[in-house]
C-alpha positions as CSV (number, residue, x, y, z in Angstrom):
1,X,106.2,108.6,112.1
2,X,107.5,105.7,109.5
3,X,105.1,103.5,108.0
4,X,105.4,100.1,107.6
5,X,103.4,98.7,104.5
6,X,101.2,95.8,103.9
7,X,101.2,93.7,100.8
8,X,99.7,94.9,97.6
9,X,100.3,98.5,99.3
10,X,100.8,101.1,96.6
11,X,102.1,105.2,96.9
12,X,98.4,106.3,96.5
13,X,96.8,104.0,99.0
14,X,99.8,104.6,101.2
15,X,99.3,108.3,101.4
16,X,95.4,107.9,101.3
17,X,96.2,106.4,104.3
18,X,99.1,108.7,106.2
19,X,97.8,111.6,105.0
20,X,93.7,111.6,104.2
21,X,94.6,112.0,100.3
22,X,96.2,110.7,97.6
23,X,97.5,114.1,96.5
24,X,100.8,113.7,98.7
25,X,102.7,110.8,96.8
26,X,105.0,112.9,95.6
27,X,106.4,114.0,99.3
28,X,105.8,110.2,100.0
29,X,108.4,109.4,97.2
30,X,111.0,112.0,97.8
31,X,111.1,110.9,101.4
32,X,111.6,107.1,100.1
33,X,113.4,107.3,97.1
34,X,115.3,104.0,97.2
35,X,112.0,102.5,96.6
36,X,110.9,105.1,93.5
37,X,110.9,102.1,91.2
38,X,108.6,100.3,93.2
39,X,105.0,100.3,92.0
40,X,103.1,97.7,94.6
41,X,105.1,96.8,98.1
42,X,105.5,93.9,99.5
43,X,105.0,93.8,103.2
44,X,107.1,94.7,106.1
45,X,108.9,98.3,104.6
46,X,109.0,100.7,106.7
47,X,108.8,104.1,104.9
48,X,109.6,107.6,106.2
49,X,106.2,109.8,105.9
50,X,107.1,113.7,106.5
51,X,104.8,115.7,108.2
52,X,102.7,117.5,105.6
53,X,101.7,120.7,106.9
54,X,98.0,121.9,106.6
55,X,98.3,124.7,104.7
56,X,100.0,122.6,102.3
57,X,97.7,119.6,102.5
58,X,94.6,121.5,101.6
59,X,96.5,124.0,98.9
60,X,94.8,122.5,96.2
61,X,91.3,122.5,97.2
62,X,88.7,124.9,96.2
63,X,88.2,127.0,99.3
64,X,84.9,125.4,99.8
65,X,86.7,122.0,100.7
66,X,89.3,123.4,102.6
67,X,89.0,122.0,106.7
């Protein structure tokens, strides 16, 4: 499902939002890699946002914080 940012958006906040953490910029960037230069988006770019599978997503918790 794209996402379509909102001024002052950044890749952090962006995949805070998408994905629950900030720990999947990277796959955020990959996916959108004309805009890897960009640091803070203006509004109305619509980004492609990968599904992140859940194994993946909580690979770097401690097994504690693991849903």
């Amino acid at each position: 499902m794209p996402y379509t940012t909102v001024q002052g958006d950044m890749w952090d906040s962006i995949s805070k939002s998408v994905y629950g953490s900030e720990f999947h910029t990277d796959i955020l960037i990959k996916a959108n890699s004309q805009y890897v230069s960009t640091l803070i988006f203006s509004s109305g770019i619509v980004l492609n946002t990968p599904l992140v599978e859940a194994a993946t997503q909580f690979a770097d918790l401690p097994p504690w914080k693991r849903g």
